[in-house]
C-alpha positions as CSV (number, residue, x, y, z in Angstrom):
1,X,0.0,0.0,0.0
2,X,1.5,3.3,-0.8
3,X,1.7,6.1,1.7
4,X,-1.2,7.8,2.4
5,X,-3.7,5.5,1.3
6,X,-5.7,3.7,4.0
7,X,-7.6,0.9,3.5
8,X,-11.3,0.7,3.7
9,X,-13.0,0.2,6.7
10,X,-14.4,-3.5,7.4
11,X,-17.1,-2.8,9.8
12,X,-19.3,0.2,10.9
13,X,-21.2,1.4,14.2
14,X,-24.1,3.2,13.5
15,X,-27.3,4.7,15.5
16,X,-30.3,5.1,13.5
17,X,-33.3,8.0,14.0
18,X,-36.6,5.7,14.5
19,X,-40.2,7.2,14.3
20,X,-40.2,7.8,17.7
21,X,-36.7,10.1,18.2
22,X,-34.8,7.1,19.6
23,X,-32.3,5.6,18.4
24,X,-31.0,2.3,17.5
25,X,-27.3,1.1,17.6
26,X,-25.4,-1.5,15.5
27,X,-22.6,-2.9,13.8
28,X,-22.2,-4.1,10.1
29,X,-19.6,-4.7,7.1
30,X,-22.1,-2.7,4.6
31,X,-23.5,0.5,5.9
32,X,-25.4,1.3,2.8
33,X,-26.9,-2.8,2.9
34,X,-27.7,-2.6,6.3
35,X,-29.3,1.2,6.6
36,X,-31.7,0.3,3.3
37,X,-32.5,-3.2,5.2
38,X,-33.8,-1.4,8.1
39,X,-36.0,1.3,6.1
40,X,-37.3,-2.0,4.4
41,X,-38.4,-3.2,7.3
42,X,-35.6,-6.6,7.3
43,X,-33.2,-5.1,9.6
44,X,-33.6,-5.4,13.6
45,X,-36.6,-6.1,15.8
46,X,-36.2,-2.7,17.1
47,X,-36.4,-0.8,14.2
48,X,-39.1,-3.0,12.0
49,X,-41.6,-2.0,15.5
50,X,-40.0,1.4,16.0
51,X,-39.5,2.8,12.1
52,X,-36.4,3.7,10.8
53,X,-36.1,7.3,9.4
54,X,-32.6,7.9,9.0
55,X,-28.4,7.5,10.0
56,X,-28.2,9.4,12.8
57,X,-24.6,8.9,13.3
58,X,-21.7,6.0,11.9
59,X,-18.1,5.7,12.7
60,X,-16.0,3.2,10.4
61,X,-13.7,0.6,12.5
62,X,-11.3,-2.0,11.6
63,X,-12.8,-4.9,12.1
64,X,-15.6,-6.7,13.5
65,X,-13.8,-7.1,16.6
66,X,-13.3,-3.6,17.0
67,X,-17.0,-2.6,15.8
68,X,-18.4,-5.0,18.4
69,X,-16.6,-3.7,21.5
70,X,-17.7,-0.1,19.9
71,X,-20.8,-0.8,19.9
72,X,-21.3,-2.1,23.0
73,X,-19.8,1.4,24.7
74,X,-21.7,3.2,22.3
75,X,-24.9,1.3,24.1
76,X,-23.7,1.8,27.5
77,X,-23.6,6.2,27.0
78,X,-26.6,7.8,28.4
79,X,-29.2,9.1,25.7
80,X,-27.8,12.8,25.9
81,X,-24.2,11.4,24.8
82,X,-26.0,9.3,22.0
83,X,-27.6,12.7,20.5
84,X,-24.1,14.2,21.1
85,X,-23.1,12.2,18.7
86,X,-25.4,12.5,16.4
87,X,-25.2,16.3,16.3
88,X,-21.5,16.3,15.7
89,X,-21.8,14.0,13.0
90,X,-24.8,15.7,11.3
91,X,-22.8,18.8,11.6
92,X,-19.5,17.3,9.9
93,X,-21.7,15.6,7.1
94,X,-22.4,19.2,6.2
């Protein structure tokens, strides 16, 4: 590889906007897959009863290993640090 490229990231965490104003937190190796599953209705229990609008926030890791124990902080943080998140993100997607 030559300097300055990186590779791609193999998994993603990712919080989802649901009807409600929750949201929903996960892992995957296909972020666009997995987002368009869930506003189909095939993605989680949680989001097929609770509606999924939009990404609310997604941070690239590298690997599944590393998405996992992300995702299980990411679950742990009170609601207010979730919509931290979220804001920041929305804010650097511009």
């Amino acid at each position: 590889m030559r300097a300055g490229n990186t590779a791609p990231p193999q998994a993603w965490v990712y919080m989802i906007r649901c009807r409600d104003g929750s949201l929903y937190t996960g892992w995957t190796n296909d972020l666009d897959a997995r987002l368009a599953a869930h506003k189909a209705g095939r993605g989680a229990r949680y989001t097929r009863a609770f509606g999924a609008l939009a990404l609310a926030w997604a941070e690239p890791q590298p690997d599944k290993r590393a998405a996992l124990r992300r995702e299980a902080a990411v679950k742990k943080l009170p609601k207010a640090k979730k919509e931290a998140l979220a804001a920041a993100w929305a804010a650097r997607q511009g």
